[in-house]
NUVO-697794 format. One record per residue (C-alpha): residue in one letter; residue number from 0; z, x, y. Coordinates in nm, 3 decimals, padded with zeros to 5 digits. Each point is the difference from the previous one (the first is absolute). Layout:
N
+--------+-----+---------+---------+---------+
! residu ! num !      up !    east !   north !
+--------+-----+---------+---------+---------+
!      A ! NUM !       Z !       X !       Y !
...
+--------+-----+---------+---------+---------+
//
This chain:
168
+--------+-----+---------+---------+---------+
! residu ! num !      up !    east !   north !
+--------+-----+---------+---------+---------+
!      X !   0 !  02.779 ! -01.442 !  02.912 !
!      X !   1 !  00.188 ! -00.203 ! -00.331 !
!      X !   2 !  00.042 !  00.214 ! -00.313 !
!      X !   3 ! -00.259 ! -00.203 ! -00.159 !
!      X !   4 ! -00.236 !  00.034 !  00.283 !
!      X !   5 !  00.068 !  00.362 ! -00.053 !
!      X !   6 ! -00.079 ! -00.005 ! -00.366 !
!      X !   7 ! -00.333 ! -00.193 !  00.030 !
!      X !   8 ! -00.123 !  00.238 !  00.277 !
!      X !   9 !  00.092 !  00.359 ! -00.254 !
!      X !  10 ! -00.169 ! -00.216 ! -00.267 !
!      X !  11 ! -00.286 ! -00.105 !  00.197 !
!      X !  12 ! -00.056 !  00.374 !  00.149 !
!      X !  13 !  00.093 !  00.118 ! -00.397 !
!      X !  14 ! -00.326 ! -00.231 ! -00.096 !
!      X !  15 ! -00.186 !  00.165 !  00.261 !
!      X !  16 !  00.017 !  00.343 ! -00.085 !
!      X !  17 ! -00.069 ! -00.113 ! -00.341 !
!      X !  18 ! -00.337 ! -00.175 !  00.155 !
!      X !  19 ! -00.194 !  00.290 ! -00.081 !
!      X !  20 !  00.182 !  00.233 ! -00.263 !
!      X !  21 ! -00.152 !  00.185 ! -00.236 !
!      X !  22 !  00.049 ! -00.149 ! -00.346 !
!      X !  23 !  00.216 !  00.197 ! -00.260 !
!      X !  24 ! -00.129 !  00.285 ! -00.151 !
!      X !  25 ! -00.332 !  00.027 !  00.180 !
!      X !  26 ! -00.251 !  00.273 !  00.044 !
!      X !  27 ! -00.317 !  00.130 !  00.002 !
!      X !  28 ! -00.162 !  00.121 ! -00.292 !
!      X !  29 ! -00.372 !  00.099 !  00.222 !
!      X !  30 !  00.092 ! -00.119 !  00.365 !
!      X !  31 ! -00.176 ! -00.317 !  00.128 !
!      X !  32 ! -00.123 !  00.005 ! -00.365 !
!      X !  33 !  00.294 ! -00.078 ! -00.233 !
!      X !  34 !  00.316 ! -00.068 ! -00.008 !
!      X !  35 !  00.262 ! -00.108 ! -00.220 !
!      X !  36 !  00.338 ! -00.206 !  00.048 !
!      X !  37 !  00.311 ! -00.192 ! -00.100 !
!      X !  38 ! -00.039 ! -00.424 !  00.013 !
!      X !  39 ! -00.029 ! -00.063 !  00.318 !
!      X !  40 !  00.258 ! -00.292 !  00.064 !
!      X !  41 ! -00.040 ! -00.058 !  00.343 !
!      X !  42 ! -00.313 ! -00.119 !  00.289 !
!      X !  43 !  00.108 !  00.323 !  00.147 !
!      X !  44 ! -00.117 !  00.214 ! -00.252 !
!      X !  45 ! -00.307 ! -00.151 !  00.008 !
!      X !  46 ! -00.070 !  00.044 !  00.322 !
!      X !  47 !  00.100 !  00.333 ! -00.062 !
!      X !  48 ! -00.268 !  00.064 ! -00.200 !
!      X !  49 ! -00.235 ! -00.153 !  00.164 !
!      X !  50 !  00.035 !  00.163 !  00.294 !
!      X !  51 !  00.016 !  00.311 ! -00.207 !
!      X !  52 ! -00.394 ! -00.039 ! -00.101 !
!      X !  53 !  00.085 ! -00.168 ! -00.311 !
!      X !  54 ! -00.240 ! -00.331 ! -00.030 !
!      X !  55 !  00.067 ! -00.043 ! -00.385 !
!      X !  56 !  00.294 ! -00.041 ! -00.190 !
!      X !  57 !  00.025 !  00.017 ! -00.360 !
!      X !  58 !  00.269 ! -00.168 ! -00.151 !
!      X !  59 !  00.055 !  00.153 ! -00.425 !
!      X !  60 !  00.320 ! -00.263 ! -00.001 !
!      X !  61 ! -00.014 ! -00.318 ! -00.212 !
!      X !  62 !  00.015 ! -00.215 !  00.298 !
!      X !  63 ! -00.095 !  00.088 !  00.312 !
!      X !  64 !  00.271 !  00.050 !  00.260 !
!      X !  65 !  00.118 ! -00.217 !  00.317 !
!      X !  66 ! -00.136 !  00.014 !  00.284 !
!      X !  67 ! -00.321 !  00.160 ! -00.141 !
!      X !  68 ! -00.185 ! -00.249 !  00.252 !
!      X !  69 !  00.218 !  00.073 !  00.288 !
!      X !  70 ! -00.325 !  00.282 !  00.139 !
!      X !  71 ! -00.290 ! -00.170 !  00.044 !
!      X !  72 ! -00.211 !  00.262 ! -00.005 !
!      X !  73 !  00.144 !  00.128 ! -00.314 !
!      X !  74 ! -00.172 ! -00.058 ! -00.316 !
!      X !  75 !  00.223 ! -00.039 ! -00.306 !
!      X !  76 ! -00.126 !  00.079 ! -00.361 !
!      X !  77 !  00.147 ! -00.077 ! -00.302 !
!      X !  78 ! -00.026 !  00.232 ! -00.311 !
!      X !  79 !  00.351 ! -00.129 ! -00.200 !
!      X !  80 !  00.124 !  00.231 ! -00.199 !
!      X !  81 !  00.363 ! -00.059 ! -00.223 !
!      X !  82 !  00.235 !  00.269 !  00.136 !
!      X !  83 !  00.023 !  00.298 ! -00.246 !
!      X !  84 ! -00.287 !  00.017 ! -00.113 !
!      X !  85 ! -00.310 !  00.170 !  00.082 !
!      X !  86 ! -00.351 ! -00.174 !  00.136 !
!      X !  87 ! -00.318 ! -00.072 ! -00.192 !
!      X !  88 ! -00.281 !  00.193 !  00.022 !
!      X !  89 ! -00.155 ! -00.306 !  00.166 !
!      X !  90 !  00.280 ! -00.031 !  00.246 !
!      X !  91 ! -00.021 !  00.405 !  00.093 !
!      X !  92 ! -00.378 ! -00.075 !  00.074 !
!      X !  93 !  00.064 ! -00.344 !  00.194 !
!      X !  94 !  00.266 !  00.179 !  00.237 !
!      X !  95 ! -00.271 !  00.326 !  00.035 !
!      X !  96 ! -00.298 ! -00.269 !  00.091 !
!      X !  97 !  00.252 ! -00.124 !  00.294 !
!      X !  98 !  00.072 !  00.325 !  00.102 !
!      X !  99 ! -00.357 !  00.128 ! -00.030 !
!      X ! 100 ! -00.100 ! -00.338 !  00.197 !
!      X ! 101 !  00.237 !  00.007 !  00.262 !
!      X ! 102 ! -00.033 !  00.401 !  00.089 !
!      X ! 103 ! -00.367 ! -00.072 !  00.028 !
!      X ! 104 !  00.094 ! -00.237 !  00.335 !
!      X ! 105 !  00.240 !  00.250 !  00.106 !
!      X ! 106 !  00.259 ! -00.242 ! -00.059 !
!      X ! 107 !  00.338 !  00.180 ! -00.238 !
!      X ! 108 !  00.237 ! -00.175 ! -00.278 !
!      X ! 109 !  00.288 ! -00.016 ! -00.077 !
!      X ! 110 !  00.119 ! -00.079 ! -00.381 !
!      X ! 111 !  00.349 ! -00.100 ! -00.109 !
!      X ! 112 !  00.195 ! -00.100 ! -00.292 !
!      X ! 113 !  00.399 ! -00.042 !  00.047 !
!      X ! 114 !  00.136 !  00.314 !  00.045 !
!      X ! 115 ! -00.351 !  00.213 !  00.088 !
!      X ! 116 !  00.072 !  00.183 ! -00.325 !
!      X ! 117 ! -00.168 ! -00.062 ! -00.309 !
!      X ! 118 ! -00.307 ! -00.242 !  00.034 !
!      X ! 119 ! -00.002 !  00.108 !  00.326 !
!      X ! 120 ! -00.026 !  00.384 ! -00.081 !
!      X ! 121 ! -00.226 ! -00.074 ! -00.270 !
!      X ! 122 ! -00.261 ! -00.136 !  00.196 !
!      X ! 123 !  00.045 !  00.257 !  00.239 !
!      X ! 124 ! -00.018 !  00.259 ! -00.237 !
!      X ! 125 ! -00.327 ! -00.122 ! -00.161 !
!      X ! 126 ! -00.104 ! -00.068 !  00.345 !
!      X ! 127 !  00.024 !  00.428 !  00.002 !
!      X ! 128 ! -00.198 !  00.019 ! -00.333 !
!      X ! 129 ! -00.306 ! -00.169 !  00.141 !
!      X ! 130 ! -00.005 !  00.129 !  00.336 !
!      X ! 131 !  00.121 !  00.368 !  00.009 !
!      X ! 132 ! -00.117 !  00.038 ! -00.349 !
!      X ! 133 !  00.326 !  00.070 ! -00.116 !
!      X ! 134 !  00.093 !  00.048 ! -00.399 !
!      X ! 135 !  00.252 ! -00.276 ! -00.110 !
!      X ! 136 !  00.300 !  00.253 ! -00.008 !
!      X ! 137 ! -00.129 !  00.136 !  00.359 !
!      X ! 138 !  00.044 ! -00.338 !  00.159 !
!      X ! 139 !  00.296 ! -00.061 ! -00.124 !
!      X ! 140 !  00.165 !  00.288 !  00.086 !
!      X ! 141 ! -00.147 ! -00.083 !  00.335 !
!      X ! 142 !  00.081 ! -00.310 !  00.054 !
!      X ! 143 !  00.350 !  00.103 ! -00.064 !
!      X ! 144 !  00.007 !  00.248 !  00.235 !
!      X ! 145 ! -00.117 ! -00.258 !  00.272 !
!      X ! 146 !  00.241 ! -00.336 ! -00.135 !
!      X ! 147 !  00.260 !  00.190 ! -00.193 !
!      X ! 148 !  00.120 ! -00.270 ! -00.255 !
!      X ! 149 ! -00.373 ! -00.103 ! -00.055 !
!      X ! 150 ! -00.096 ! -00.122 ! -00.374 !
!      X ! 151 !  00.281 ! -00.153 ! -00.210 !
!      X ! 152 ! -00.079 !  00.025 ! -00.342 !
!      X ! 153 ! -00.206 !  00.191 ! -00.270 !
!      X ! 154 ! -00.236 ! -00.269 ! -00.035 !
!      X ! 155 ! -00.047 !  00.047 !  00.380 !
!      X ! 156 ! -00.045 !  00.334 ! -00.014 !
!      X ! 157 ! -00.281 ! -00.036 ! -00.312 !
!      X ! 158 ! -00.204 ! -00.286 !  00.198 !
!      X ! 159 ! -00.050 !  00.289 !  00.251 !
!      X ! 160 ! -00.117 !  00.211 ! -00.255 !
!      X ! 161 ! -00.208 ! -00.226 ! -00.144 !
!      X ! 162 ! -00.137 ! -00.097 !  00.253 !
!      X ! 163 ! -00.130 !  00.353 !  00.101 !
!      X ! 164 ! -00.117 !  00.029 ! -00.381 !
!      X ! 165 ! -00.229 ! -00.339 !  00.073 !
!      X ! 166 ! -00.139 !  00.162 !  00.325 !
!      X ! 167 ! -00.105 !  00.310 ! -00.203 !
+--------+-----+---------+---------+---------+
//
């Protein structure tokens, strides 16, 4: 076999092992439920996920990633929010209404910003307000626990709060 030959084949079997990795950062916040994770920047990782139990994906970047139609039974939601800084009340509920919608078929998501940090973790963490009733400090000491690195910034950490303060 050439040396090019040679390097097309590692590549191609490189690409294959790739064909269904798990994207960065990911786990599972309530297995089959939700789960959080780095942007996923290849079809693999969506496959991944699908074939994980994970029928929605919530993308918190500005623009949704590529690929994001690569799984066809994969639906992709959009809730942009400008890295840094925390979501709106009205985006904490939108992404809880997905969840809540999607559990209720049995079918999990999956929710991702760019690293799987701070939008990411603040979802998630409000995710463990409403659902394990859990005081705004409580979830994100939790969330932590599970995603160490989770929830950038002060004004992260307060939406979380305040969000548990509006659900009072």
């Amino acid at each position: 076999m050439t040396e090019p030959a040679k390097k097309k084949q590692k590549l191609r079997k490189r690409i294959d092992t790739m064909a269904t990795a798990a994207p960065p950062n990911f786990s599972w916040v309530e297995p089959k439920k939700v789960a959080g994770l780095a942007y996923p920047c290849a079809t693999g990782h969506y496959q991944f996920l699908f074939d994980s139990g994970i029928q929605h994906l919530v993308c918190l970047c500005e623009s949704l990633p590529p690929h994001h139609d690569s799984c066809p039974g994969l639906q992709v939601h959009h809730i942009g929010i400008v890295d840094f800084t925390p979501p709106s009340f009205e985006q904490i509920k939108m992404f809880l209404s997905i969840v809540e919608e999607a559990n209720s078929k049995d079918q999990g998501v999956g929710v991702h910003c760019m690293h799987g940090h701070g939008r990411t973790g603040t979802m998630l963490a409000c995710y463990l307000v409403e659902k394990r009733k859990l005081s705004g400090e409580e979830a994100i000491k939790e969330i932590r626990r599970i995603r160490p690195g989770s929830i950038e910034t002060r004004d992260q950490e307060k939406a979380v709060r305040d969000f548990h303060q509006n659900m009072q």
